[in-house]
N, C-alpha and C positions, 0 to 999 in steps of 0.2 A: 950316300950319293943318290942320285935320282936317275931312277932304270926307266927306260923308254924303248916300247916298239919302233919297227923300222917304218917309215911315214906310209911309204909306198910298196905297194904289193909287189912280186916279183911270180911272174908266170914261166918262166924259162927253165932250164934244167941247169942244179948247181953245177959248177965250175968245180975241177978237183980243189981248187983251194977254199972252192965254199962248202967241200962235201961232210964239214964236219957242224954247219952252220945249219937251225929250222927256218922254215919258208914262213913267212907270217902270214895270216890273215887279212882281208880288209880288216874286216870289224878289228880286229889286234892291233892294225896298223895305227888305229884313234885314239889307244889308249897309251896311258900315263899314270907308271907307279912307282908310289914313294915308299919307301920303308918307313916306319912310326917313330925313328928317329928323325929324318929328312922332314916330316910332317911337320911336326912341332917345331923344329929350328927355322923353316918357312915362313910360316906367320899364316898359313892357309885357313884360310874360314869358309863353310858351307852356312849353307842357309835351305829351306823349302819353301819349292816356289810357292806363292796364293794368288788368291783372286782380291781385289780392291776396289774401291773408288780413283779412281784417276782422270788427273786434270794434264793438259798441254797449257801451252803459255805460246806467244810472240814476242818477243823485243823490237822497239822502234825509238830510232834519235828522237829527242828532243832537247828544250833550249828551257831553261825557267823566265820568265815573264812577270813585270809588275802587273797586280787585278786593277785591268783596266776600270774594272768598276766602283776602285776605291785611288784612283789616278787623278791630276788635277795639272796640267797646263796653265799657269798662270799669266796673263796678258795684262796690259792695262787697255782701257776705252779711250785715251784718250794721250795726245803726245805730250812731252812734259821730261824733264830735265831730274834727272834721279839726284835727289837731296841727301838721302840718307840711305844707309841697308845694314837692318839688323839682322837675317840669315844667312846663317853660312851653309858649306855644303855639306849634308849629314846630319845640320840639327834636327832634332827630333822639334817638332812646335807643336803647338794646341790653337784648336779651333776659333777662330778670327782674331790670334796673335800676328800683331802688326809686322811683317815683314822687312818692307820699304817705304819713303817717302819721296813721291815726286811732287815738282813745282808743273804746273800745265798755265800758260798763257791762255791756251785755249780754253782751259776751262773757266778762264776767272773773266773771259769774254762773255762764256757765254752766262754765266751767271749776272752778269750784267747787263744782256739784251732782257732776260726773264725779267729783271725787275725794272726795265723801263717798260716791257709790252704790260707788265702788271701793272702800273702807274698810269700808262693810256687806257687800260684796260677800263679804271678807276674811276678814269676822268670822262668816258665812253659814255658808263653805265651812267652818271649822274645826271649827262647830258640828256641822256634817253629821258629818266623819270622826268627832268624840265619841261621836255619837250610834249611828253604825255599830259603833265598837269596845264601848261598851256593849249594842248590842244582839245585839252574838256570843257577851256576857258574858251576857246574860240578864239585866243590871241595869237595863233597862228593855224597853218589848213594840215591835212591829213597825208601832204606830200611832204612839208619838212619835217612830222614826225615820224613817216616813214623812214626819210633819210638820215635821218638820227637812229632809228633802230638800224639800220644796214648797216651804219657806222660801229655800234656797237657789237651787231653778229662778227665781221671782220676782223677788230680790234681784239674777242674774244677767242677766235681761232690763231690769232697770231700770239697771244698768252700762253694758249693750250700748245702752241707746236714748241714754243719757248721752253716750257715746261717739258715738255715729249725730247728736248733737245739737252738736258741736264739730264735726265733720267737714261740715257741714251750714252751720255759720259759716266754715268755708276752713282749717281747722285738719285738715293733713297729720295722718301714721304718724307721722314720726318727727318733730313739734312736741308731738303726744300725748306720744309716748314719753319725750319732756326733759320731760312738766308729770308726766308719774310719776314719772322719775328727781329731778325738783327741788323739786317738790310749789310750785312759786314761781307761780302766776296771774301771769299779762300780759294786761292788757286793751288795749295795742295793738295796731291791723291795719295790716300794711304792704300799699301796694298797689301791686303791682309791673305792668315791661310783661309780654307774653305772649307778644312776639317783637320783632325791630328793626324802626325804622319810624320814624316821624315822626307826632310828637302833631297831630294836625288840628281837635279839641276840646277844652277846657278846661271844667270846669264847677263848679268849686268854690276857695273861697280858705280862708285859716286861720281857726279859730271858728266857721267855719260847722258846723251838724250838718246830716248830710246820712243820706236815709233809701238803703232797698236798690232803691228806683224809680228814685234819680238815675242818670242819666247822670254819672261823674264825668270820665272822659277819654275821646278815641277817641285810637286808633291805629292807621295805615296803611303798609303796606307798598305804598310808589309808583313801584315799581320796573317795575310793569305797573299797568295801567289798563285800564278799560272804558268805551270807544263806547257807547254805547245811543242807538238809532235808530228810526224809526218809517216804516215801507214802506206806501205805500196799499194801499187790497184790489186794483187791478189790476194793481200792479206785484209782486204775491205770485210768480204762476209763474215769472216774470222771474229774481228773487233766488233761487228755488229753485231753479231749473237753473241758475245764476251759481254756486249754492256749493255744487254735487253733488261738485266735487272738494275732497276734505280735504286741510286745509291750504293752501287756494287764496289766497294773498295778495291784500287790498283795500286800494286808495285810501283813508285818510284825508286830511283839509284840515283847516285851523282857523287864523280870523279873525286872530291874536295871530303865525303865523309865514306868511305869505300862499304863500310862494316855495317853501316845501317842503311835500312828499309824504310823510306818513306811511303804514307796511306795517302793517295788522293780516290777524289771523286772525276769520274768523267762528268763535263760540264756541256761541252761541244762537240759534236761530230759532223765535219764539213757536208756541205752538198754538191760541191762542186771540187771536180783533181785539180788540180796543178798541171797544166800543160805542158812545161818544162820540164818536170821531173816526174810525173806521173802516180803521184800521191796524194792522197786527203788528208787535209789536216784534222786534229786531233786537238782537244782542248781539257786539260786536268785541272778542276782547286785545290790547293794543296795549305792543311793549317800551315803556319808559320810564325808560332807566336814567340818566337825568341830571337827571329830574324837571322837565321844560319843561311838560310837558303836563301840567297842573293841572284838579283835580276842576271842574264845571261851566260848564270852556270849551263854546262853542259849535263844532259840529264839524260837514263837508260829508261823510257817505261816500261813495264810488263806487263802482258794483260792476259790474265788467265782465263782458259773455259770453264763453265759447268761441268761439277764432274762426273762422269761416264763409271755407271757403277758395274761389278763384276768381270773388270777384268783382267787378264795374266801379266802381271808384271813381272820382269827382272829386273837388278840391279843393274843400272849400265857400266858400274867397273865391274861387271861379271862378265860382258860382253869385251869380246874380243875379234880383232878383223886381221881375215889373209887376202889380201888380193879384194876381189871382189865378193870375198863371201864374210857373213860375221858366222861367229860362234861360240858357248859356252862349255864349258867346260861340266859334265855331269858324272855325280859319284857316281862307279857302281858298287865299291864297297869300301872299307876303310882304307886307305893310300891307294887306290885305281880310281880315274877319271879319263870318264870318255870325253873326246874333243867330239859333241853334236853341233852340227850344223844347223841354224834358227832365223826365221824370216821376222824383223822387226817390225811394226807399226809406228805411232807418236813414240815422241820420246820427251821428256822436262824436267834435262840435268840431273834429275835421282833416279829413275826409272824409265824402264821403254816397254811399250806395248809389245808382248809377242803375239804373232799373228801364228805360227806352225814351228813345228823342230823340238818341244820339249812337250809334259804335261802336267799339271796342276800336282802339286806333291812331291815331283820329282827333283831331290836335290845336287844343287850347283854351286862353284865354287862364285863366291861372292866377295873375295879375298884375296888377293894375291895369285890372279889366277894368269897374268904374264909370267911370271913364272913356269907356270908348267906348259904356258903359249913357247917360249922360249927355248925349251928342250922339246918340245912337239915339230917346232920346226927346223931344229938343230941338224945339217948335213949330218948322215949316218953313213958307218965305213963300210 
C-alpha cells in the first residue's frame, strides 16, 4: 500500500490520544513513499529533467476554400436561350470542353449589322477610289471628293464598332473571319471550360433563358486549396514572427480526417482586423492532389515558433495542479517523491517551459504521477 506523510504541519502540543503519534515536518509533509512492490504495480515512470530546443505553437479557426486563383465563374456575354448542357455537378472537364449551348437572338443580330456595315463599308471605299480617279480627271472638284472620303472615314468606324460589338459578345478573329468568309450568321454560343477542374456549381438547365448577370457554372481547379483563418489582435506579433520564414511549413487539422496533419504554406497575412470580431485574416496553400480536402471544411491551424534553444523542459503529464499552484512530483530516492512546487512558462501539448521550482538533472515523476497527486492530497486522520 502506499505510505504518505501527513500534508500539513501541526505546531500544537499532542493531545493524549495523539501522544503516541510523531509530529511531522514541513519538508516530510511533501513527501510520498511507495514500497518497491506498490512502485512496480503503479506503472510510475521517472525521467531527468534536460535542457532543449523548444517551440510554442497557437491554434486558430479556419474554413478550407476553393484557390481563388485556379477559380472560374462562368457567364455568358450575351442573352440567349440555353439549347443544350453537357455538365453536370462534380464532372471533372478539360480545358475548352464545350459545357453548354445557347441560342442568342442578339447575337445573330448583331452578326448581321457587321456584315451589312461591311458591305457599306465596301461600297464606301470604291466610291472614294472613283471619286479620286475623277478628281485627277477634273471631272469633278475637290469638294465632292472630299465628301466621298468623309463618307468613307464614317462608314469605316461604323464597320470597326460592328466588329468591337461581336467581339464584345465572345466572337474571336478567326470566328469573325469564317462569318466573312461564309457570310452564314450562327446565333449559337458555346460555353466552354477555361481550364480543367471540376464543375462545383450548376446554374442553369435547358429552356431556360439566362441573362449575362447569371452565374451559369463555376469551375475549380482543386488540386490546391486555401485555409482562410482568423488570428486574434493579440496573437498578431505571434503569427508574424511564426511566418518571417518563407516557405515555412504549417499545421493544418480538419474534423473529417482527425489522425492526420496537413502541410500548408502561409500565402496571405491581412493588413487590415475585422472590426466586428477583431481579427486578421490569414490565408494557407495547401497541396491537394487527391481532392480529400473539400471547399468549407472546417479546419484547426497551427502555427508554430522558431525554436528557443537551451531550455528546461518538463513533461506536462508530469505536471500536476492544486488550487492555484502547479507542481511535480521529484524523486529523492527509490519509492520517496517530493511534491515541489514549480513556476511554468510556454507550454506545446508535450512540454512546458519551467521558469523556477526544479533543476536541470533533477529527477521527476513523468508517469503516473496522479497517482501519488492523489494520496498527497488524500484527508489524513
Amino acid at each position: 500500500m502506499l505510505l504518505l506523510a501527513s500534508f500539513t504541519g501541526c505546531d500544537r502540543a499532542p493531545t493524549p490520544a495523539e501522544g503516541n503519534k510523531a509530529i511531522r515536518s514541513p519538508d516530510e509533509a511533501r513527501l510520498v513513499r511507495l514500497p518497491p512492490e506498490e512502485l512496480t504495480r503503479s506503472g510510475v515512470t521517472v525521467e531527468p529533467l534536460g535542457r532543449t530546443a523548444f517551440r510554442t505553437y497557437r491554434t486558430f479557426p479556419g474554413v478550407i476554400r476553393p484557390n481563388e486563383n485556379a477559380l472560374a465563374n462562368i457567364t455568358t456575354l450575351v442573352r440567349g436561350r440555353v439549347a443544350e448542357v453537357y455538365a453536370d455537378l462534380g464532372q471533372m472537364v478539360e480545358p475548352n470542353q464545350l459545357l453548354a449551348v445557347l441560342h442568342s437572338g442578339d447575337l445573330g443580330l448583331a452578326q448581321s449589322a457587321y456584315l451589312k456595315a461591311r458591305a457599306r463599308r465596301h461600297v464606301a471605299e470604291q466610291a472614294y477610289q472613283r471619286a479620286q480617279f475623277l478628281f485627277q480627271e477634273k471631272v469633278i472638284g475637290q469638294a465632292e471628293a472630299q465628301r466621298r472620303e468623309g463618307e468613307m472615314i464614317s462608314i469605316r468606324a461604323e464597320a470597326q464598332e460592328a466588329r468591337e460589338g461581336l467581339r464584345l459578345l465572345g466572337m474571336n478573329d478567326k470566328e469573325t473571319r469564317s462569318l466573312e468568309r461564309t457570310q452564314t450568321i450562327r446565333s449559337h454560343v458555346p460555353i466552354v471550360a477555361p481550364f480543367a477542374g471540376r464543375v462545383i456549381v450548376r446554374n442553369l438547365t435547358r429552356g431556360e433563358v439566362v441573362e449575362t448577370t447569371q452565374k451559369l457554372f463555376v469551375v475549380a481547379d482543386l488540386s490546391t486549396v486555401w485555409v482562410m483563418g482568423n488570428v486574434a489582435e493579440k496573437d498578431i506579433s505571434y503569427v508574424q514572427r511564426a511566418t518571417a520564414v518563407p516557405n515555412q511549413p504549417v499545421e493544418v487539422r480538419v474534423a473529417a480526417y482527425p489522425d492526420e496533419v496537413f502541410q500548408g504554406i502561409v500565402s496571405y497575412v491581412g493588413d487590415v482586423l475585422d472590426t466586428a470580431t477583431r481579427t486578421m485574416q490569414v490565408r494557407l496553400t495547401l497541396a491537394n492532389p487527391t481532392g480529400r480536402l473539400k471547399p468549407e471544411m472546417f479546419a484547426t491551424i497551427r502555427v508554430s515558433s522558431e525554436p528557443a534553444t537551451d531550455v528546461l523542459v518538463v513533461p506536462e503529464a508530469a505536471v500536476q495542479h492544486d488550487r492555484d499552484r502547479s507542481f511535480v512530483f521529484v524523486q529523492q530516492e527509490t519509492g520517496v517523491f517530493e511534491a515541489r512546487t514549480i513556476r511554468l512558462g510556454n507550454k506545446n501539448g508535450t512540454f512546458a517551459e519551467v521558469l523556477e521550482g526544479v533543476r536541470e538533472g533533477e529527477v521527476v515523476v513523468s508517469e503516473g504521477a496522479f497517482i501519488l497527486k492523489s494520496e498527497l492530497l488524500k484527508p489524513k486522520d
